[in-house]
Biopython code that builds the backbone (N, CA, C, O; Angstrom):
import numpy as np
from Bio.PDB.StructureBuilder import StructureBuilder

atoms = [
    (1, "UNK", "N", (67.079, -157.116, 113.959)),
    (1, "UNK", "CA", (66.390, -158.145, 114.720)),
    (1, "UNK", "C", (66.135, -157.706, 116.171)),
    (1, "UNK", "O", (66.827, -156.755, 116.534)),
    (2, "UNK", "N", (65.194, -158.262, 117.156)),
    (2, "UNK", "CA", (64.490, -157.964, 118.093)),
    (2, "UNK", "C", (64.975, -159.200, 118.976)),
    (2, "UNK", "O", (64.795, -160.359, 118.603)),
    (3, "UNK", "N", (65.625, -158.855, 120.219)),
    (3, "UNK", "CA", (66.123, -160.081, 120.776)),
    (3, "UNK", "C", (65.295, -159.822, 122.682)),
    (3, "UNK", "O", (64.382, -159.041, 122.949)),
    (4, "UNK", "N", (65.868, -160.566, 123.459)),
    (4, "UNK", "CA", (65.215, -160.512, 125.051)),
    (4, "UNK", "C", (67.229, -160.235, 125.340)),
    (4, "UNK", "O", (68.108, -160.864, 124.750)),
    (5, "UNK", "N", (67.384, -159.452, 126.090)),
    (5, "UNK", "CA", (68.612, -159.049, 126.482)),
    (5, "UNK", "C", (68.679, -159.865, 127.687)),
    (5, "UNK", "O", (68.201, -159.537, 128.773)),
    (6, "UNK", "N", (69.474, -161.252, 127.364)),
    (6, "UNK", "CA", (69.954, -161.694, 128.471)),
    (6, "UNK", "C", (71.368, -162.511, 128.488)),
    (6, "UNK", "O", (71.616, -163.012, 127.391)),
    (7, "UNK", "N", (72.269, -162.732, 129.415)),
    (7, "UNK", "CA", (73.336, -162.551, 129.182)),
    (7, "UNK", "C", (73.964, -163.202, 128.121)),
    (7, "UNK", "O", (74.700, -162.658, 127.297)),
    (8, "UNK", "N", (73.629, -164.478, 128.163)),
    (8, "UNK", "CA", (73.472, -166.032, 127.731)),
    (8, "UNK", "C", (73.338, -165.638, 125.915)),
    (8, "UNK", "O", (74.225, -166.002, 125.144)),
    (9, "UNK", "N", (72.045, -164.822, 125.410)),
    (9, "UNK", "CA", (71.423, -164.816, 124.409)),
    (9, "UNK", "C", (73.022, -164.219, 123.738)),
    (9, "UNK", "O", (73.765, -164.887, 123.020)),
    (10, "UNK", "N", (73.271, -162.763, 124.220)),
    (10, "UNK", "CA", (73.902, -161.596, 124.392)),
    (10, "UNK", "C", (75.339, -162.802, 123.486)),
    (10, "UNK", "O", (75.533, -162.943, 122.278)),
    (11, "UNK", "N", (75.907, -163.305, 124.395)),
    (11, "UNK", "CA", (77.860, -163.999, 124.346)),
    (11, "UNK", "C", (77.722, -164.732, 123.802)),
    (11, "UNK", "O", (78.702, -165.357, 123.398)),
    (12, "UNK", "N", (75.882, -165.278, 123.303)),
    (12, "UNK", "CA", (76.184, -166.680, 121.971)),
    (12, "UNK", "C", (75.838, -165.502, 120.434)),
    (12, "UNK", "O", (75.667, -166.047, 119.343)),
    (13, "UNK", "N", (75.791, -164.370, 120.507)),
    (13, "UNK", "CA", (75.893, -163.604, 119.395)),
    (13, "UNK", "C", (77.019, -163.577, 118.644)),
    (13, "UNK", "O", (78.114, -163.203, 119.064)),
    (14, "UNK", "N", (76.665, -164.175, 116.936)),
    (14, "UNK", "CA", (77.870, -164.405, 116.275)),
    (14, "UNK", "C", (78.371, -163.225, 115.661)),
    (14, "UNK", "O", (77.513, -162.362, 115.475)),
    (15, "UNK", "N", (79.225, -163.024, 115.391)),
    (15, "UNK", "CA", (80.066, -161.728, 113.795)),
    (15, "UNK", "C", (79.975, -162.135, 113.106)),
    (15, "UNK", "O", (80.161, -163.278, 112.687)),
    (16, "UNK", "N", (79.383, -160.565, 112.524)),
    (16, "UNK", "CA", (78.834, -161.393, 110.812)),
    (16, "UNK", "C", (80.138, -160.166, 110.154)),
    (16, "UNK", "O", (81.066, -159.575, 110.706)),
    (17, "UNK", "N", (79.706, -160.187, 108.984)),
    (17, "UNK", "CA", (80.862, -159.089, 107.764)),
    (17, "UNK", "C", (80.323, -157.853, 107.781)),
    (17, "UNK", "O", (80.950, -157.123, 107.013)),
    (18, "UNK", "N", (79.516, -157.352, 108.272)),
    (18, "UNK", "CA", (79.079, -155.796, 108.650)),
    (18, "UNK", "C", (78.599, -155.891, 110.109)),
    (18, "UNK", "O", (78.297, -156.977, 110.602)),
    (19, "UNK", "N", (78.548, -154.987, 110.640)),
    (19, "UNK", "CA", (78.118, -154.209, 111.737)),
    (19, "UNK", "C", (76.410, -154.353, 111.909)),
    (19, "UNK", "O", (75.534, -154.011, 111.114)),
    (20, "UNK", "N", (76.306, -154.899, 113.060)),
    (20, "UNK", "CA", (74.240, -155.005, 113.178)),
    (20, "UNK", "C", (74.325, -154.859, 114.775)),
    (20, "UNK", "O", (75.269, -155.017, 115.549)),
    (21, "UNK", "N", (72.961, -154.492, 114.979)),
    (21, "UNK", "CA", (72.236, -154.058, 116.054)),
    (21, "UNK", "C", (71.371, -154.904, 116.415)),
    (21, "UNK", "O", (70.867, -155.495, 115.460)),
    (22, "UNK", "N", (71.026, -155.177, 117.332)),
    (22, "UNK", "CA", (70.067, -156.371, 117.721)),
    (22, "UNK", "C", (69.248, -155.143, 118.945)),
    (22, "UNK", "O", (69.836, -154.374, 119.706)),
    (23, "UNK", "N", (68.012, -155.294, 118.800)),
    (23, "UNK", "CA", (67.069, -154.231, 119.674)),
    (23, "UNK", "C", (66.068, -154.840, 120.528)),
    (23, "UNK", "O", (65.133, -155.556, 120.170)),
    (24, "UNK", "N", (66.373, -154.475, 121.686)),
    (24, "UNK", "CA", (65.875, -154.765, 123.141)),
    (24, "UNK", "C", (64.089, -155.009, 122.902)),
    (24, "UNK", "O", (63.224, -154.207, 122.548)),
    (25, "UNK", "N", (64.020, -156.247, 123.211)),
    (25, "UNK", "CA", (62.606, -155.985, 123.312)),
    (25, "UNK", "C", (61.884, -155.693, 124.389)),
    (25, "UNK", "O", (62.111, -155.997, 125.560)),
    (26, "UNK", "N", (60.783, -154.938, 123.820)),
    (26, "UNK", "CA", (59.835, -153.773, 124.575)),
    (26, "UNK", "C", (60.943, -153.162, 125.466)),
    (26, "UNK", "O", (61.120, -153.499, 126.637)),
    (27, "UNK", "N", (61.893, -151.954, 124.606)),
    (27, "UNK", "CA", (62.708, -151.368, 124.945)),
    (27, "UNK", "C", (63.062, -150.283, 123.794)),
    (27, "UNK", "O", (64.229, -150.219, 123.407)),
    (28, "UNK", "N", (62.158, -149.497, 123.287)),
    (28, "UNK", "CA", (62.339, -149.118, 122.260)),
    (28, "UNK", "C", (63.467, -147.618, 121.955)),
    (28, "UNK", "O", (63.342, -146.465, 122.368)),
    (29, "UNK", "N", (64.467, -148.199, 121.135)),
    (29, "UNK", "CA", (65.416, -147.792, 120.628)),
    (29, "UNK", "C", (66.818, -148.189, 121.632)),
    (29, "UNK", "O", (67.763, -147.400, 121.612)),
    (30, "UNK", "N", (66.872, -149.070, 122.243)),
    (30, "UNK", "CA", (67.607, -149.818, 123.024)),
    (30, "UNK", "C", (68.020, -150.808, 122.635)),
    (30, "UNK", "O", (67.245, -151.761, 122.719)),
    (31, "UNK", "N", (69.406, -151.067, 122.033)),
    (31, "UNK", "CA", (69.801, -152.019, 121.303)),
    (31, "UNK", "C", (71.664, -152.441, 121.897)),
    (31, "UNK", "O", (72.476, -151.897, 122.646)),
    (32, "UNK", "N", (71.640, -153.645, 121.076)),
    (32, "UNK", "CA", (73.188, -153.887, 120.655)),
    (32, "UNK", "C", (73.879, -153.812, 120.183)),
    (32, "UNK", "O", (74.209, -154.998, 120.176)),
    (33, "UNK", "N", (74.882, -153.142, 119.397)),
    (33, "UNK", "CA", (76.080, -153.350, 118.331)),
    (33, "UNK", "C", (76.740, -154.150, 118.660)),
    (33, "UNK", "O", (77.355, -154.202, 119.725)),
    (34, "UNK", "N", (76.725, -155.223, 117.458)),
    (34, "UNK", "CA", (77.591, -156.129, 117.514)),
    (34, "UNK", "C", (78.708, -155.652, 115.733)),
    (34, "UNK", "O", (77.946, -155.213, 114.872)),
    (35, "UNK", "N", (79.789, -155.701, 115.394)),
    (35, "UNK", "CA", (81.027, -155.255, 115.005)),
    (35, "UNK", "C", (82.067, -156.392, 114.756)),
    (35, "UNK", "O", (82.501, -157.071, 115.687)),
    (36, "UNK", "N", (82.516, -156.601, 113.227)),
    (36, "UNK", "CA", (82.661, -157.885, 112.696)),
    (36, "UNK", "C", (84.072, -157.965, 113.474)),
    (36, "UNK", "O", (84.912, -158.635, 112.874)),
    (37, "UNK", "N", (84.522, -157.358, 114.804)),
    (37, "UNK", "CA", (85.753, -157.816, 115.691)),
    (37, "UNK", "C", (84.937, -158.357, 116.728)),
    (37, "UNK", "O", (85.470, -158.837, 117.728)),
    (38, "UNK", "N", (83.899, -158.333, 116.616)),
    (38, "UNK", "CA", (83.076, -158.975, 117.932)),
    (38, "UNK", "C", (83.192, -157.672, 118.995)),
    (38, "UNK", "O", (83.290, -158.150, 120.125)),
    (39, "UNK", "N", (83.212, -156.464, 119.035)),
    (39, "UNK", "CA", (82.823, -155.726, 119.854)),
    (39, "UNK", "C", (81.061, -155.814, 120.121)),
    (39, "UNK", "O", (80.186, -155.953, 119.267)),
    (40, "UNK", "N", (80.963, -155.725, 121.112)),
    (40, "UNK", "CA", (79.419, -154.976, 121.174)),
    (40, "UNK", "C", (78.977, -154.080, 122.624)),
    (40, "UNK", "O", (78.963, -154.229, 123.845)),
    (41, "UNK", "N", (78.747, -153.388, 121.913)),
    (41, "UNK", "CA", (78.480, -152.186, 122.953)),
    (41, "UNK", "C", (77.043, -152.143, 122.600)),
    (41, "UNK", "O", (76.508, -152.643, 121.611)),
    (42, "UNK", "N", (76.472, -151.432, 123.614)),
    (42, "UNK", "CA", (75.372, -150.915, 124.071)),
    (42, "UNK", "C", (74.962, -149.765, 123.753)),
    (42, "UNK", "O", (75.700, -148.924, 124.267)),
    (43, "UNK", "N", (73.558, -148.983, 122.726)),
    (43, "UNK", "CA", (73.425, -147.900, 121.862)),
    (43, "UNK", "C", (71.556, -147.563, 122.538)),
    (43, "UNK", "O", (70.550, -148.246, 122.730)),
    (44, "UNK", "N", (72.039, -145.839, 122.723)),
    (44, "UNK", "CA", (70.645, -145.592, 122.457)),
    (44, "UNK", "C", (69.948, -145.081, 121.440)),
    (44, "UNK", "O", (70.219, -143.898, 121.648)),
    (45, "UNK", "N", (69.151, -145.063, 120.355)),
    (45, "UNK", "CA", (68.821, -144.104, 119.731)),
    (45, "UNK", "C", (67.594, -143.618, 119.737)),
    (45, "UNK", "O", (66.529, -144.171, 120.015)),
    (46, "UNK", "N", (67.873, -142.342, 119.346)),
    (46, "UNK", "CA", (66.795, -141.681, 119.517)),
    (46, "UNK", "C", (66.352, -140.511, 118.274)),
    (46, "UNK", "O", (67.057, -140.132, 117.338)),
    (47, "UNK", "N", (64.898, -140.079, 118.628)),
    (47, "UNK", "CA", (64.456, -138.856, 117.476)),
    (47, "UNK", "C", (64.476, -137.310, 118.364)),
    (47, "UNK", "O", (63.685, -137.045, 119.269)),
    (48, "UNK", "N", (65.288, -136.630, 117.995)),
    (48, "UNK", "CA", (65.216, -134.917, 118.512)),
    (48, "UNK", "C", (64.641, -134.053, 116.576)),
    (48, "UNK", "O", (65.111, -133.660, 115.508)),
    (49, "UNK", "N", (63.431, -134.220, 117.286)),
    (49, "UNK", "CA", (62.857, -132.977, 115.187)),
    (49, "UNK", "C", (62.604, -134.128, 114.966)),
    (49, "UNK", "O", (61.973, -135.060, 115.465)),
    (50, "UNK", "N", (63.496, -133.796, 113.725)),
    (50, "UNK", "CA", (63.021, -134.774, 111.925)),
    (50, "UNK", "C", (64.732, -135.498, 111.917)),
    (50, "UNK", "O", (65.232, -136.065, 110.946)),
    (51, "UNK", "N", (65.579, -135.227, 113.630)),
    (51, "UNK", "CA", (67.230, -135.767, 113.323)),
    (51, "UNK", "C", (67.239, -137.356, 113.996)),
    (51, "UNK", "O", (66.618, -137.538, 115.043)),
    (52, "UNK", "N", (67.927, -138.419, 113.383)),
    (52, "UNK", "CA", (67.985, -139.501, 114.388)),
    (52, "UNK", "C", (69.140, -139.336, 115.164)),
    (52, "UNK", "O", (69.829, -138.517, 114.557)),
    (53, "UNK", "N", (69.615, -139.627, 116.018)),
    (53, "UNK", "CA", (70.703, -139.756, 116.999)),
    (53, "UNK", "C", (71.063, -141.108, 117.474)),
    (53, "UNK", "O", (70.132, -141.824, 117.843)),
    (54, "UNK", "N", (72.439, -141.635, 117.530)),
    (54, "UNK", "CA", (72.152, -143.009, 118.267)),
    (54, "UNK", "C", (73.608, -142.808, 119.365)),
    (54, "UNK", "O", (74.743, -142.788, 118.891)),
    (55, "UNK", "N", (73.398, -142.702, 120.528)),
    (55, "UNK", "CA", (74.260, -142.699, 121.795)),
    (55, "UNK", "C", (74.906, -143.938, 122.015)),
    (55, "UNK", "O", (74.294, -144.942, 121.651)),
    (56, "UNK", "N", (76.333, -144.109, 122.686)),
    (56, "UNK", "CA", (76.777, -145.279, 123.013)),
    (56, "UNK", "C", (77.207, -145.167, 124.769)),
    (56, "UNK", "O", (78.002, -144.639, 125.547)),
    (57, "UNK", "N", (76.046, -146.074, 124.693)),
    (57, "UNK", "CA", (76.128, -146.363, 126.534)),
    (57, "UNK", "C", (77.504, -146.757, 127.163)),
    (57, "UNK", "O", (78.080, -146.146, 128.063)),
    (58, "UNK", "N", (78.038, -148.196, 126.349)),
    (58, "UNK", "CA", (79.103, -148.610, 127.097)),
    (58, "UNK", "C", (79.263, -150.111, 126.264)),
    (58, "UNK", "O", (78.684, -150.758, 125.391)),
    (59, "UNK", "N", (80.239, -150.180, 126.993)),
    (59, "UNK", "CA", (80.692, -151.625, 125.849)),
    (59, "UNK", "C", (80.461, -152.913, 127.085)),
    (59, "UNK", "O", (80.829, -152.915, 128.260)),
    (60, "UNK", "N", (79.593, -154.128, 126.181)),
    (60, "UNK", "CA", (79.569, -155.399, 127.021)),
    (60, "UNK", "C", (80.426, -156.397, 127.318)),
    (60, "UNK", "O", (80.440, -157.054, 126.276)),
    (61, "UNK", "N", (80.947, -156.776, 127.870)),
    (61, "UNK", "CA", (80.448, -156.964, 129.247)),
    (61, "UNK", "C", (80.740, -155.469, 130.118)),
    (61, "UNK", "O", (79.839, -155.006, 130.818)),
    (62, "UNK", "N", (82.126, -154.750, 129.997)),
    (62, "UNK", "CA", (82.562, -153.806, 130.747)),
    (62, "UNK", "C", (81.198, -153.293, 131.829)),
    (62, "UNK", "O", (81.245, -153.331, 133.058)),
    (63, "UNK", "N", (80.113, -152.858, 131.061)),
    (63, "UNK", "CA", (79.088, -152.345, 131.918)),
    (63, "UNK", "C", (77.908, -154.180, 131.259)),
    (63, "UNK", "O", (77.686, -154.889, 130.277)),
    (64, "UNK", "N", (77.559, -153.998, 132.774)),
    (64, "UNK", "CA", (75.976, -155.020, 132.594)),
    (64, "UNK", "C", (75.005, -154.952, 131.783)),
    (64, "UNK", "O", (75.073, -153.978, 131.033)),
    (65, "UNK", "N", (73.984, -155.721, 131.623)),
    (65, "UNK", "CA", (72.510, -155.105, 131.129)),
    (65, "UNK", "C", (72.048, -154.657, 132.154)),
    (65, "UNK", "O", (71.114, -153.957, 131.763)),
    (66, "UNK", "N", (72.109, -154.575, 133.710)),
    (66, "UNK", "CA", (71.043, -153.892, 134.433)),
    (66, "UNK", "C", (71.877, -152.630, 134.077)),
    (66, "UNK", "O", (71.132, -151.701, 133.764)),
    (67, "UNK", "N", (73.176, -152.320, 134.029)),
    (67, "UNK", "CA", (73.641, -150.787, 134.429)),
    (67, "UNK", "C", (73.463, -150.075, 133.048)),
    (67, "UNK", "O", (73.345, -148.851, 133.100)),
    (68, "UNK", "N", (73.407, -151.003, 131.149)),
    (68, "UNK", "CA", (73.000, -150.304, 130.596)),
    (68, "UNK", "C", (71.435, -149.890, 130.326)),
    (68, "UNK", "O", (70.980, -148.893, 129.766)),
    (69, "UNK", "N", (70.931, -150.750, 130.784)),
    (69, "UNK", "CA", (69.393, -150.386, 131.123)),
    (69, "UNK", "C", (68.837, -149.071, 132.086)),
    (69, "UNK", "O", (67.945, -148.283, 131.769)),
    (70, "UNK", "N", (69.360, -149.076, 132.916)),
    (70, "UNK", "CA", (69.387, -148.320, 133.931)),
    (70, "UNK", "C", (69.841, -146.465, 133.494)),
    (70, "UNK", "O", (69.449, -145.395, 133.960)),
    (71, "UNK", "N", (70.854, -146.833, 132.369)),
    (71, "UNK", "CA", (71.376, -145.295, 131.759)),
    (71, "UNK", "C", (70.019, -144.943, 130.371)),
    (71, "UNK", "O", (69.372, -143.971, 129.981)),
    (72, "UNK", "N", (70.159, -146.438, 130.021)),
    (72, "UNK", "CA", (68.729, -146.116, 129.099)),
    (72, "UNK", "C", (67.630, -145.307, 129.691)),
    (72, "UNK", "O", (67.318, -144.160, 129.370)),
    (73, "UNK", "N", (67.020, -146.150, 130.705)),
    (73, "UNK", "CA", (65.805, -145.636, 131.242)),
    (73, "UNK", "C", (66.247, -143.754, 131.572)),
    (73, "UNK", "O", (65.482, -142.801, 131.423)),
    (74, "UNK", "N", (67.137, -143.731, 131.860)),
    (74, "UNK", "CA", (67.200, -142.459, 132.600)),
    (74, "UNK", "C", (67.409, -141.117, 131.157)),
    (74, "UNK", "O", (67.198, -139.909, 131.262)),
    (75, "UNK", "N", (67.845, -141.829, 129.999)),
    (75, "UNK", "CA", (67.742, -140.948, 128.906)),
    (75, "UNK", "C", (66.824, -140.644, 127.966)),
    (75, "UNK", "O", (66.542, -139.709, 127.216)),
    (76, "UNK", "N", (66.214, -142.387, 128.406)),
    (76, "UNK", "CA", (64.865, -142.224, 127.356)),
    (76, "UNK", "C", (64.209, -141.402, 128.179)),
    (76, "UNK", "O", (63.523, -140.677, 127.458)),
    (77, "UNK", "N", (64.002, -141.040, 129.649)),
    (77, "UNK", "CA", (63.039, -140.233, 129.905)),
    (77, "UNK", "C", (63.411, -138.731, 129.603)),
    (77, "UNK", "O", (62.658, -137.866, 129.156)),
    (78, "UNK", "N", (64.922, -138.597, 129.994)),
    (78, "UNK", "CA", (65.550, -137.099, 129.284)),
    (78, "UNK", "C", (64.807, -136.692, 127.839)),
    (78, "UNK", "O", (64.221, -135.654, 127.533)),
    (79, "UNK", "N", (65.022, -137.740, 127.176)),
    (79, "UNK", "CA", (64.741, -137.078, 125.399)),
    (79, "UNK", "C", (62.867, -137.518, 125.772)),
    (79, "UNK", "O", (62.533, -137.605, 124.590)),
    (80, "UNK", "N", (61.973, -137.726, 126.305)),
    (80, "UNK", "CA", (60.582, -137.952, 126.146)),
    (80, "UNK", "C", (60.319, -136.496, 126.561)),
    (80, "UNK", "O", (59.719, -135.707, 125.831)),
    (81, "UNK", "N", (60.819, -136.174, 127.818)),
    (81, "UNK", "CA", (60.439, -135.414, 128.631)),
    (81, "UNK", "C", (60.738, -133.741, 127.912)),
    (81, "UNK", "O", (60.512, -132.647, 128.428)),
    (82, "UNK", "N", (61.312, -134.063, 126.572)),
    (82, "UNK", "CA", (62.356, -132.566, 125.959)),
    (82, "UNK", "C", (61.232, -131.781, 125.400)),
    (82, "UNK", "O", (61.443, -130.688, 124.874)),
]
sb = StructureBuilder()
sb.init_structure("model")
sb.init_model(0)
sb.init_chain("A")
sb.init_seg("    ")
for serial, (resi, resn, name, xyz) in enumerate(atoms, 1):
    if name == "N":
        sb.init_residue(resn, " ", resi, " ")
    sb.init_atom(name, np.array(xyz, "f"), 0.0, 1.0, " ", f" {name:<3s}", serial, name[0])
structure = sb.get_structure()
């Protein structure tokens, strides 16, 4: 699912019985893990070739959405720019 990353949306996110991602809109490959202990951290993924990759920024709240946004922006331009 495709959500607006804001804090509010973010801490009313329920646990379900598997592990899901909720993805930043117009933020592409910028998402959430949410983790049936209620963790959710912050994931980038990405394509290097024909490999997917998915990075873990940081866990929420510990880091913000501006500060995981902010590591996003700076990787999505790393892997565009490769």
């Amino acid at each position: 699912p495709t959500i607006n990353f804001i804090d509010t949306k973010i801490r009313s996110l329920k646990v379900k019985d598997k592990r899901e991602v909720f993805w930043c809109n117009g933020c592409p490959g910028f998402g959430l893990r949410v983790t049936p202990t209620g963790v959710k951290s912050f994931v980038y993924k990405y394509m290097i070739g024909r490999s997917s990759r998915c990075f873990t920024l940081g866990r929420y709240p510990e880091i913000s959405i501006r500060q995981a946004r902010r590591i996003y922006d700076s990787l999505y331009e790393q892997v565009n720019d490769y």
